[in-house]
PDB file with one MODEL, atoms N, CA, C and O in Angstrom:
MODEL        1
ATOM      1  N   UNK A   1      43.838   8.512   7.227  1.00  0.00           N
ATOM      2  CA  UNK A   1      43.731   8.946   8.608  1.00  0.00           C
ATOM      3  C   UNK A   1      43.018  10.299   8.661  1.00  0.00           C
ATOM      4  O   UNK A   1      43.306  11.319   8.034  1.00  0.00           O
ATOM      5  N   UNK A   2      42.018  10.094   9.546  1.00  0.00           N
ATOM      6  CA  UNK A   2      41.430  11.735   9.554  1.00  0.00           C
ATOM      7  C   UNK A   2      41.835  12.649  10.434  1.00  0.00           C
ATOM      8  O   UNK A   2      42.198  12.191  11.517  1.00  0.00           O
ATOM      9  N   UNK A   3      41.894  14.063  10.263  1.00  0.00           N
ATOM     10  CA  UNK A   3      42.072  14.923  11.241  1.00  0.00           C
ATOM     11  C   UNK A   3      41.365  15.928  11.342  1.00  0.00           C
ATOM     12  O   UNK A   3      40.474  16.329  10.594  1.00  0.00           O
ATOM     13  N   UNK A   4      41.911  16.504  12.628  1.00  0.00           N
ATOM     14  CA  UNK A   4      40.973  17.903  12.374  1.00  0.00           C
ATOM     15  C   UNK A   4      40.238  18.870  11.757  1.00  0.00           C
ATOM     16  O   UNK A   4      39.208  19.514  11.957  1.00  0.00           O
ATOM     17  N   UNK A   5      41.272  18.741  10.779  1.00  0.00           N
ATOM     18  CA  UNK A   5      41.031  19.792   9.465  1.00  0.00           C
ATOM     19  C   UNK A   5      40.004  19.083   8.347  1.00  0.00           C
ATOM     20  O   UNK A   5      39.314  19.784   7.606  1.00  0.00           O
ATOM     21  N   UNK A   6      39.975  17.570   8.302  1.00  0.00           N
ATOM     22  CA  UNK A   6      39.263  17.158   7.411  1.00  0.00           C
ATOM     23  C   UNK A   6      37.642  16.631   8.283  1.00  0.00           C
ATOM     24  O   UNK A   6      36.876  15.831   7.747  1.00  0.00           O
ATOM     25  N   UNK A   7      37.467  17.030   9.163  1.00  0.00           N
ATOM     26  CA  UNK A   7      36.241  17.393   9.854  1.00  0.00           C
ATOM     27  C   UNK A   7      35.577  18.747   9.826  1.00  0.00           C
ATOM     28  O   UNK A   7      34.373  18.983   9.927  1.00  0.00           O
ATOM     29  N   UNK A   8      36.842  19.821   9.629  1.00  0.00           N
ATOM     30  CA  UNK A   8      36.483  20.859   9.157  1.00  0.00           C
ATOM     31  C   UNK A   8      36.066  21.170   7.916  1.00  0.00           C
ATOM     32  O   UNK A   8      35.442  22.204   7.678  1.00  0.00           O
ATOM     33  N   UNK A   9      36.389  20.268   6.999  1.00  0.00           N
ATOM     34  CA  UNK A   9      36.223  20.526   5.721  1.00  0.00           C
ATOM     35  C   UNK A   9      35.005  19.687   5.536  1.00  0.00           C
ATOM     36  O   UNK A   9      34.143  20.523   5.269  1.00  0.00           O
ATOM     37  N   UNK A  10      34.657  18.963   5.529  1.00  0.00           N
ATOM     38  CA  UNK A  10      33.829  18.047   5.433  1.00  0.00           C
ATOM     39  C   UNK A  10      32.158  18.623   6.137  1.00  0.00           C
ATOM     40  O   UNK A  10      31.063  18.170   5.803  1.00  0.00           O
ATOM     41  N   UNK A  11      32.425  19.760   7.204  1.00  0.00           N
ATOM     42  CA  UNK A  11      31.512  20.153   7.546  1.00  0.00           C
ATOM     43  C   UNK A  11      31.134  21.433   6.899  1.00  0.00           C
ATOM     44  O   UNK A  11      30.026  21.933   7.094  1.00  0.00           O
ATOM     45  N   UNK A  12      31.952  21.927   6.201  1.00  0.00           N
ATOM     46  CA  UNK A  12      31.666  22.810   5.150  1.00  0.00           C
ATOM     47  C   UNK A  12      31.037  22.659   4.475  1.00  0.00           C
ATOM     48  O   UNK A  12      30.730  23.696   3.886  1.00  0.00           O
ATOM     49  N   UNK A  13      30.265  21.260   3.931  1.00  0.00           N
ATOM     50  CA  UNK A  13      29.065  20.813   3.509  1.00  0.00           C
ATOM     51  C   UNK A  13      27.851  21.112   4.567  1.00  0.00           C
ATOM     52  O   UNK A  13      26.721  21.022   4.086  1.00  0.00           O
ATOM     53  N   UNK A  14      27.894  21.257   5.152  1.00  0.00           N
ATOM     54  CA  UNK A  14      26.526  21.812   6.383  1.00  0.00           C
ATOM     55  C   UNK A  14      27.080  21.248   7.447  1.00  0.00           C
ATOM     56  O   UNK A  14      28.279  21.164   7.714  1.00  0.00           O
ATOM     57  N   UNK A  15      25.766  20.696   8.308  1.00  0.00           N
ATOM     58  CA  UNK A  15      25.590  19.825   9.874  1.00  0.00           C
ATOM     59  C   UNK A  15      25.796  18.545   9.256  1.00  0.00           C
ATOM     60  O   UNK A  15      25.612  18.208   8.087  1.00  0.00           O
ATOM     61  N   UNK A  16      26.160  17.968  10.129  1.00  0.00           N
ATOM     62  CA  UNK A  16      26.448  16.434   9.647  1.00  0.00           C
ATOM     63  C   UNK A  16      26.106  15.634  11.079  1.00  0.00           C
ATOM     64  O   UNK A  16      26.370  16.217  12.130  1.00  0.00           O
ATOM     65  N   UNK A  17      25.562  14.399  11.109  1.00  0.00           N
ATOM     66  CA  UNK A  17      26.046  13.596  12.521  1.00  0.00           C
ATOM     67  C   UNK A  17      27.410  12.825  12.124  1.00  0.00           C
ATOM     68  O   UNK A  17      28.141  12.968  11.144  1.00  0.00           O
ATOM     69  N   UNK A  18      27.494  11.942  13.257  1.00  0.00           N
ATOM     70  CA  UNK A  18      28.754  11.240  12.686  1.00  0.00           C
ATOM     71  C   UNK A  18      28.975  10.428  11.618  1.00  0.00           C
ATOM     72  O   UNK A  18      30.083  10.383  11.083  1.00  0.00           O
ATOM     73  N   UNK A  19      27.771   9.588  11.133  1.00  0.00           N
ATOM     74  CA  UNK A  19      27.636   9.111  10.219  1.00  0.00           C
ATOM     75  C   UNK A  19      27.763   9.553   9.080  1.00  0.00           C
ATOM     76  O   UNK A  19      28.181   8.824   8.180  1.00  0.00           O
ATOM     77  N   UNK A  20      27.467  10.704   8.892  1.00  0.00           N
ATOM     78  CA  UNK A  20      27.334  11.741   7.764  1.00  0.00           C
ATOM     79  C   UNK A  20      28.756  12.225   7.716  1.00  0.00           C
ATOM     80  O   UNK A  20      29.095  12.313   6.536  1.00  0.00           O
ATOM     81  N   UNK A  21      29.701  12.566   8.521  1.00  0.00           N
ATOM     82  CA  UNK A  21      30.698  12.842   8.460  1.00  0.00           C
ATOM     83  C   UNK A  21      31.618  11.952   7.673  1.00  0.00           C
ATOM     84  O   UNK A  21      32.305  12.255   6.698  1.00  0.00           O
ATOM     85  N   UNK A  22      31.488  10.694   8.339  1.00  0.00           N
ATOM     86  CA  UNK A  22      32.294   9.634   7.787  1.00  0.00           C
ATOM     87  C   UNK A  22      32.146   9.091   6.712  1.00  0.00           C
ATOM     88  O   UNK A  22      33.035   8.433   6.172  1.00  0.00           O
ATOM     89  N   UNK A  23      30.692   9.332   6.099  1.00  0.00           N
ATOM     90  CA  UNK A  23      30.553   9.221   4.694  1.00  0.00           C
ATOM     91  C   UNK A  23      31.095  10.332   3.722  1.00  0.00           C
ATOM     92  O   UNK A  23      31.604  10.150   2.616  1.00  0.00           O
ATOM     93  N   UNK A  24      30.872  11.557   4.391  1.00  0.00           N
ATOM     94  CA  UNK A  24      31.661  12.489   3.651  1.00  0.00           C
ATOM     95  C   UNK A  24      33.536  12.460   3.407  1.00  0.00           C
ATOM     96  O   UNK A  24      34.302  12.958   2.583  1.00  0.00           O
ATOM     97  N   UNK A  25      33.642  11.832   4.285  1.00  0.00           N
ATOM     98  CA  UNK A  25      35.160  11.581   4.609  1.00  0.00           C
ATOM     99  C   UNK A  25      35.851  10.224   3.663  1.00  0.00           C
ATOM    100  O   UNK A  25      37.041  10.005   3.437  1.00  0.00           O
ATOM    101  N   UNK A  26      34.658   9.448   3.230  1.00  0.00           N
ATOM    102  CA  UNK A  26      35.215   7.896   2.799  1.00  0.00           C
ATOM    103  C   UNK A  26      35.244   6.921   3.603  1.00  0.00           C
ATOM    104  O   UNK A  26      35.922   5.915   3.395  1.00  0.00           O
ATOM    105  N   UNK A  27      34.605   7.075   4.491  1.00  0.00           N
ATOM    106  CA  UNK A  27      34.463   5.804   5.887  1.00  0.00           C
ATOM    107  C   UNK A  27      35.788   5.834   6.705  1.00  0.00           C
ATOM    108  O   UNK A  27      36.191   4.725   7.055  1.00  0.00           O
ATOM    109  N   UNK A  28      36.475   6.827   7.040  1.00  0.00           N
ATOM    110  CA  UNK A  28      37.577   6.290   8.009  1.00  0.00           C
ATOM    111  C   UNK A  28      37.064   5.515   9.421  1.00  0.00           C
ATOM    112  O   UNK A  28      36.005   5.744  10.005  1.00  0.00           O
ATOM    113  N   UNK A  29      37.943   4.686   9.751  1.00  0.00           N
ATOM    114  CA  UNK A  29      37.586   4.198  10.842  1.00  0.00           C
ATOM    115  C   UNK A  29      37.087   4.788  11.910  1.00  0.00           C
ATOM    116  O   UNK A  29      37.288   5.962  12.220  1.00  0.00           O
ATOM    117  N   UNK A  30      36.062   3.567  12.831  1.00  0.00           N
ATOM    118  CA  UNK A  30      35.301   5.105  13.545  1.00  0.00           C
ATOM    119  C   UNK A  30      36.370   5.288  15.151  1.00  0.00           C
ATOM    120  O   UNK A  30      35.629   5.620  16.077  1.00  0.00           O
ATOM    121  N   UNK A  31      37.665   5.161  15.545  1.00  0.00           N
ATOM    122  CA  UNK A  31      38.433   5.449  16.346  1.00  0.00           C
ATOM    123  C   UNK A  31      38.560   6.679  15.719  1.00  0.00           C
ATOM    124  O   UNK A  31      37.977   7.666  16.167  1.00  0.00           O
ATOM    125  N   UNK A  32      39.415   6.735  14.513  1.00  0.00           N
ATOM    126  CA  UNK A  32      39.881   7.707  14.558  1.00  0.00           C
ATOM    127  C   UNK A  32      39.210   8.914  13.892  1.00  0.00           C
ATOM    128  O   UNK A  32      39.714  10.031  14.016  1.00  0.00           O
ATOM    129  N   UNK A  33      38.162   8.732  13.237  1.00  0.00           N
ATOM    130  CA  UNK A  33      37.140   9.910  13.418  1.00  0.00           C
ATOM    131  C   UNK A  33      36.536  10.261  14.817  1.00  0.00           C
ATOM    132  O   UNK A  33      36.524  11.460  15.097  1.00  0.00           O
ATOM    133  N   UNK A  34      36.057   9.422  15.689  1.00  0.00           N
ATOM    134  CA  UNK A  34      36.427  10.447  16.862  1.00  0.00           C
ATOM    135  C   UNK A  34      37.680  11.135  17.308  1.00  0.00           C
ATOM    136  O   UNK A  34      37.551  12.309  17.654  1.00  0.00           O
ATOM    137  N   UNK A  35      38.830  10.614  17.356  1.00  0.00           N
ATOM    138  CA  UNK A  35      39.928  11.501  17.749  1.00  0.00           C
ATOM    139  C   UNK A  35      39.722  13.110  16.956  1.00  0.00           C
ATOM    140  O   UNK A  35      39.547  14.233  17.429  1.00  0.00           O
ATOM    141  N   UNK A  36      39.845  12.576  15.483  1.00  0.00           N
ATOM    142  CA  UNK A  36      39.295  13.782  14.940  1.00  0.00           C
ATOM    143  C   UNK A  36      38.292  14.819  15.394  1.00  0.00           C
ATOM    144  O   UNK A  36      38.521  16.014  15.580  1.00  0.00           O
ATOM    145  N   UNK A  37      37.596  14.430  15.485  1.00  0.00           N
ATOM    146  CA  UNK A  37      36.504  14.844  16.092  1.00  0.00           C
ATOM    147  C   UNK A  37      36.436  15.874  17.569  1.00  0.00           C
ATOM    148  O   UNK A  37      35.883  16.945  17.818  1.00  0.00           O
ATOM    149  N   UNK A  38      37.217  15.024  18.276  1.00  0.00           N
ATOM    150  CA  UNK A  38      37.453  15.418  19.604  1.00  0.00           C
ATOM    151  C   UNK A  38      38.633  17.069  19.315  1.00  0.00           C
ATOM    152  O   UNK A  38      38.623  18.188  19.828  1.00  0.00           O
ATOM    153  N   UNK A  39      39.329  16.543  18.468  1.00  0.00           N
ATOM    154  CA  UNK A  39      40.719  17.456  18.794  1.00  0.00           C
ATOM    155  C   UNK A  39      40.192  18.622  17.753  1.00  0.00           C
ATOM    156  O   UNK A  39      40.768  19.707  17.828  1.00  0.00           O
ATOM    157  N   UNK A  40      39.142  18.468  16.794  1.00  0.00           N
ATOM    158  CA  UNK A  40      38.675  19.803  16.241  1.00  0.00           C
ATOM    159  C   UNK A  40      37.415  20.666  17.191  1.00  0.00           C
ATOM    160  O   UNK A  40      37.120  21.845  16.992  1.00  0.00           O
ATOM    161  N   UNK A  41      36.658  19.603  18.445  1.00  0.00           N
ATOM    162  CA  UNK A  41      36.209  20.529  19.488  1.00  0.00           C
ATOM    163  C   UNK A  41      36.680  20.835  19.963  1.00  0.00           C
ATOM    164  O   UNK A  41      36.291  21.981  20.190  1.00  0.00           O
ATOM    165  N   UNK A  42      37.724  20.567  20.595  1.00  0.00           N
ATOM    166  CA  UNK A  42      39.012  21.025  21.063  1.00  0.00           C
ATOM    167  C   UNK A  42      39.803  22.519  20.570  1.00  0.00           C
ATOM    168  O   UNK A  42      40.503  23.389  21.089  1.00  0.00           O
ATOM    169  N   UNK A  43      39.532  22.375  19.964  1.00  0.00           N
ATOM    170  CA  UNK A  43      40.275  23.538  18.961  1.00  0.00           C
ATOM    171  C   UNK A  43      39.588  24.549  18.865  1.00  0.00           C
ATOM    172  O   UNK A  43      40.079  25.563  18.369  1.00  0.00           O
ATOM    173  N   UNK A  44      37.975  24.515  19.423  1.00  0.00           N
ATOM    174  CA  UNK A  44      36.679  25.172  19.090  1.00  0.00           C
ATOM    175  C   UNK A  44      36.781  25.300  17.556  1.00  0.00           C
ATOM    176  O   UNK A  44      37.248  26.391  17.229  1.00  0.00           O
ATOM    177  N   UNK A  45      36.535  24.650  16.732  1.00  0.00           N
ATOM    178  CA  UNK A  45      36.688  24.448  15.182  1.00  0.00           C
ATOM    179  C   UNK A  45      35.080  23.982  15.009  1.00  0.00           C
ATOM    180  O   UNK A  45      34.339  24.414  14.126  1.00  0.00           O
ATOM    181  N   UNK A  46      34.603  22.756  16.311  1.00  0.00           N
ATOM    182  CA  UNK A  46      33.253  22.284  15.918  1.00  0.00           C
ATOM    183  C   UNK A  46      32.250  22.310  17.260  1.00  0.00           C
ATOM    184  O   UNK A  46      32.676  22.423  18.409  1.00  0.00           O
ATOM    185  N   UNK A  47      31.335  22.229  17.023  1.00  0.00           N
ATOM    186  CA  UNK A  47      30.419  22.517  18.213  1.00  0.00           C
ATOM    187  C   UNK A  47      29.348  21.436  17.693  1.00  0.00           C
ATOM    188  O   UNK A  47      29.009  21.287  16.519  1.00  0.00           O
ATOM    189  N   UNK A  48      28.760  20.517  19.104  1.00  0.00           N
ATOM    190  CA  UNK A  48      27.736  19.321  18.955  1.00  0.00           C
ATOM    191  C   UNK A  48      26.653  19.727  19.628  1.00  0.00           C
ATOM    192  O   UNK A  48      26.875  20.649  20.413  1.00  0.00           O
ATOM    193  N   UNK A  49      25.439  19.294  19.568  1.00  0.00           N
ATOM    194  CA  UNK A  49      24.230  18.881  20.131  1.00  0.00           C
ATOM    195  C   UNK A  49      24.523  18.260  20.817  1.00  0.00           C
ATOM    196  O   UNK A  49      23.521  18.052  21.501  1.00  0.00           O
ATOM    197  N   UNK A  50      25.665  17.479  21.363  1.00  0.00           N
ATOM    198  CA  UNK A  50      25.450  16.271  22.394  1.00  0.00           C
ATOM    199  C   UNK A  50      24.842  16.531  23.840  1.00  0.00           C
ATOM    200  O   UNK A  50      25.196  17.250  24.774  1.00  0.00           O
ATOM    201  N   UNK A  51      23.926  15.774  23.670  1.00  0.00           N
ATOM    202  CA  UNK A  51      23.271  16.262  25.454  1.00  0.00           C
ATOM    203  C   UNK A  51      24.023  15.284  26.181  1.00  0.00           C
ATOM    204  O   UNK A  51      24.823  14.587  25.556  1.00  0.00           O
ATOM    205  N   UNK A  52      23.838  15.099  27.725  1.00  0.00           N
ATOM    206  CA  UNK A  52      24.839  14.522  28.578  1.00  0.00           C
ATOM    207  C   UNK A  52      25.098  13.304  28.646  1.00  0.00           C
ATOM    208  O   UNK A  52      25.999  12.934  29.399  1.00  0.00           O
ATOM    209  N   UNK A  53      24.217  12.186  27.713  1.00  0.00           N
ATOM    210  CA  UNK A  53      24.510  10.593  28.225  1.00  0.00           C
ATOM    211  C   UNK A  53      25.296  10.340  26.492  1.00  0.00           C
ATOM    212  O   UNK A  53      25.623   9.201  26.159  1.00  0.00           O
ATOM    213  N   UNK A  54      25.530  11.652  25.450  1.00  0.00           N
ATOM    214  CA  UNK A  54      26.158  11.525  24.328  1.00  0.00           C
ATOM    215  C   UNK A  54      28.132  11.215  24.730  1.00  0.00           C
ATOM    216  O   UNK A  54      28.650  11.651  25.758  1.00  0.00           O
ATOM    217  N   UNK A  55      28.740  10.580  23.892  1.00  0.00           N
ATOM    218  CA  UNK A  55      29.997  11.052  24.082  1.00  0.00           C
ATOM    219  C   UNK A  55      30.621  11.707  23.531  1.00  0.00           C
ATOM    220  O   UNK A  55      30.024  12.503  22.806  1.00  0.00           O
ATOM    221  N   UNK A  56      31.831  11.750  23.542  1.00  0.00           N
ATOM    222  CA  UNK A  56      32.971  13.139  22.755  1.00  0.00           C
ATOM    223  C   UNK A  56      32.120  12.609  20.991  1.00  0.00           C
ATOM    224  O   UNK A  56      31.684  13.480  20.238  1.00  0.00           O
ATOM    225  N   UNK A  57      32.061  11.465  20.725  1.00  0.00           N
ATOM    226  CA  UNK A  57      32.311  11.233  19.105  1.00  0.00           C
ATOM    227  C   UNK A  57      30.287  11.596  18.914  1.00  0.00           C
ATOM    228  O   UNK A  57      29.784  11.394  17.808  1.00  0.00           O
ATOM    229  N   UNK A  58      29.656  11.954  19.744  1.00  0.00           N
ATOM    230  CA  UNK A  58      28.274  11.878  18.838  1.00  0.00           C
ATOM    231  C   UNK A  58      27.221  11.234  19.679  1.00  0.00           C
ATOM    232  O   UNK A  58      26.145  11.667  20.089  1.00  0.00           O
ATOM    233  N   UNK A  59      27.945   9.840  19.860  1.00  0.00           N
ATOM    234  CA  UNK A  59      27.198   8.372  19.923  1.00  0.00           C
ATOM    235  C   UNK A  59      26.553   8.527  21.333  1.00  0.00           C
ATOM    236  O   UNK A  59      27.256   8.667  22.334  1.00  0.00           O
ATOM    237  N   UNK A  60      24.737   8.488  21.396  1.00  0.00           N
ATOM    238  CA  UNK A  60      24.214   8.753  22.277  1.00  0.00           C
ATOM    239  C   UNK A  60      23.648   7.909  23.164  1.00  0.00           C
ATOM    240  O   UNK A  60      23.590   6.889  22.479  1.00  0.00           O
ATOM    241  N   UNK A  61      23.077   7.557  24.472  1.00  0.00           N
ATOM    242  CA  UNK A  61      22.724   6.148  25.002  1.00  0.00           C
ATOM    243  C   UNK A  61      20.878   6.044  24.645  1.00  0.00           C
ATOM    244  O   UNK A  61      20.167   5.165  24.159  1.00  0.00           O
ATOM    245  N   UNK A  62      20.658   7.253  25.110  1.00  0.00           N
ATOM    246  CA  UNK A  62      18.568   7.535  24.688  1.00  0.00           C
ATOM    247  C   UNK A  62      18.730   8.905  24.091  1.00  0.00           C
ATOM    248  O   UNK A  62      17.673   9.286  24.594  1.00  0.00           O
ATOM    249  N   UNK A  63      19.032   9.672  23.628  1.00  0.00           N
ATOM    250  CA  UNK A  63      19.127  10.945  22.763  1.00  0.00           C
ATOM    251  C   UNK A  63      19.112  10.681  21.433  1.00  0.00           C
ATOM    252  O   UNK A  63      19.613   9.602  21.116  1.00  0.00           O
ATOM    253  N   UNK A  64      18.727  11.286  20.664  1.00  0.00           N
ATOM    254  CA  UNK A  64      19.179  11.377  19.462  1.00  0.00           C
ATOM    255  C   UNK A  64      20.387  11.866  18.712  1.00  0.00           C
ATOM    256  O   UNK A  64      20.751  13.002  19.014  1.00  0.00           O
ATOM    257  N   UNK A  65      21.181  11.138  17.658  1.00  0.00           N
ATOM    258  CA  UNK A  65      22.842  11.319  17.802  1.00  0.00           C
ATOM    259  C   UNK A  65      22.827  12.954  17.487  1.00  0.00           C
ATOM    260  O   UNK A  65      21.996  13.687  16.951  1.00  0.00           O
ATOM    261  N   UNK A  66      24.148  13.179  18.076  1.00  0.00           N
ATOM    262  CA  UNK A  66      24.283  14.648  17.881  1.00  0.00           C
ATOM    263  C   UNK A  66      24.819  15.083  16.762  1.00  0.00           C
ATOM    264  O   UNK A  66      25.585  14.487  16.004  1.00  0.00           O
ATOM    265  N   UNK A  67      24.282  16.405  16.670  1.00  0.00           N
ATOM    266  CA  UNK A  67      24.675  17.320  15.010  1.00  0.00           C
ATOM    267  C   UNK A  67      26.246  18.162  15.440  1.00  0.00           C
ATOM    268  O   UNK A  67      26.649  18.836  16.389  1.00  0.00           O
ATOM    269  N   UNK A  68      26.736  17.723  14.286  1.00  0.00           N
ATOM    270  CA  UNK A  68      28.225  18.766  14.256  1.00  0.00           C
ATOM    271  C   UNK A  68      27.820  19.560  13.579  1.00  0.00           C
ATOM    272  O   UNK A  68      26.883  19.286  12.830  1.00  0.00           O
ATOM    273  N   UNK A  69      28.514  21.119  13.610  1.00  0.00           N
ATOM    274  CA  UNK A  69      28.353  22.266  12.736  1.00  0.00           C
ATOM    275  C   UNK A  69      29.588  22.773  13.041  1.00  0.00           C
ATOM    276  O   UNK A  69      30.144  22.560  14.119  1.00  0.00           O
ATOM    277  N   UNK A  70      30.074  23.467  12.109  1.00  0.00           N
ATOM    278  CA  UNK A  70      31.173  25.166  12.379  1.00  0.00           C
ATOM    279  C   UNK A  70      30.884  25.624  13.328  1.00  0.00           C
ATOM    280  O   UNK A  70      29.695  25.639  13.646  1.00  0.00           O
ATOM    281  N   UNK A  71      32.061  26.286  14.313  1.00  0.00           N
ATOM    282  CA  UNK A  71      31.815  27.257  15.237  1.00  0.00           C
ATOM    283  C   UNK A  71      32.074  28.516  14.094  1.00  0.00           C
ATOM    284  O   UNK A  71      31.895  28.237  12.908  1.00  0.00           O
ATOM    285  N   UNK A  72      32.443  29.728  14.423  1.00  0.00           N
ATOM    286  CA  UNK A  72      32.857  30.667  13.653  1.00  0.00           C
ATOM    287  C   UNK A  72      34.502  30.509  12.959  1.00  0.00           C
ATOM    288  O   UNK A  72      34.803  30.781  11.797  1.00  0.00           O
ATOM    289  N   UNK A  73      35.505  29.952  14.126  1.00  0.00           N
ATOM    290  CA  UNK A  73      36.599  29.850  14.229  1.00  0.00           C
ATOM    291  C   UNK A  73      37.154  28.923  13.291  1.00  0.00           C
ATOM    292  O   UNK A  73      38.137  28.911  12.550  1.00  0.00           O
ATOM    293  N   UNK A  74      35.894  27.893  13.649  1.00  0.00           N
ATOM    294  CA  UNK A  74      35.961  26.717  12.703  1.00  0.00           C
ATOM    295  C   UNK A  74      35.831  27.283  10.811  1.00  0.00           C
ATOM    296  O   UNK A  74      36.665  26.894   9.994  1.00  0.00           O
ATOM    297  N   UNK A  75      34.995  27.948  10.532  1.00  0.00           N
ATOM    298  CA  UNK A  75      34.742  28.603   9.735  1.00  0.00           C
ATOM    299  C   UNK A  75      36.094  29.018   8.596  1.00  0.00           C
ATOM    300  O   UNK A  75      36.532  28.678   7.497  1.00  0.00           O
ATOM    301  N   UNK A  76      36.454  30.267  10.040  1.00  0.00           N
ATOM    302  CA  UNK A  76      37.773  30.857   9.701  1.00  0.00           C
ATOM    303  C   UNK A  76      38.719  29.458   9.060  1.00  0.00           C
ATOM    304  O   UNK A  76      38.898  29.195   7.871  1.00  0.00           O
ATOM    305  N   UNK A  77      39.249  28.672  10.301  1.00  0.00           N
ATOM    306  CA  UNK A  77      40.324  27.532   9.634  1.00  0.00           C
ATOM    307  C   UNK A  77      39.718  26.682   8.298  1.00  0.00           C
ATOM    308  O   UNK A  77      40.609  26.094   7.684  1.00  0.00           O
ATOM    309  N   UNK A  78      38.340  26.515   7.738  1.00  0.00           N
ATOM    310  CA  UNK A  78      38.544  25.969   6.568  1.00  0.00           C
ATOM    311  C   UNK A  78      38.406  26.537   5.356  1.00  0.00           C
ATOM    312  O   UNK A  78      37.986  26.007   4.328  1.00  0.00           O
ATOM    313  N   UNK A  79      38.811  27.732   5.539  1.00  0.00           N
ATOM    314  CA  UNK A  79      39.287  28.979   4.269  1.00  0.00           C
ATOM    315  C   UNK A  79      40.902  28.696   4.045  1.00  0.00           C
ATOM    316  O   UNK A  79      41.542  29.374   3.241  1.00  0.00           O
TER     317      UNK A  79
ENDMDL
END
């Protein structure tokens, strides 16, 4: 099961999209890598590219998928 923290960690490898995440992660299912996902922007832990037709997890309708990175905060929590 993924969480917050292992979105945080996982992005400690750089930017990732979602795909990249979930490979870094071991493929968790993609529900609950968005939850993940959601509740570490949430947290301001991660910050996306998503422009407006993207959703919480990335996944875009005509954009290109969005990049996760560290906020600063985010930073801080995966020390």
């Amino acid at each position: 099961m993924s969480q917050a923290t292992d979105i945080v960690r996982a992005l400690r490898g750089g930017p990732a999209t979602l795909d990249a995440l979930a490979a870094r992660l071991g493929g968790p299912g993609r529900d609950q890598l968005g939850w993940a996902l959601e509740d570490a922007q949430a947290r301001g832990w991660v910050r996306s590219t998503a422009g407006p037709d993207c959703g919480p997890d990335g996944l875009c309708g005509t954009s290109a998928p969005a990049v996760f990175t560290l906020t600063p905060d985010g930073r801080a929590a995966s020390r």
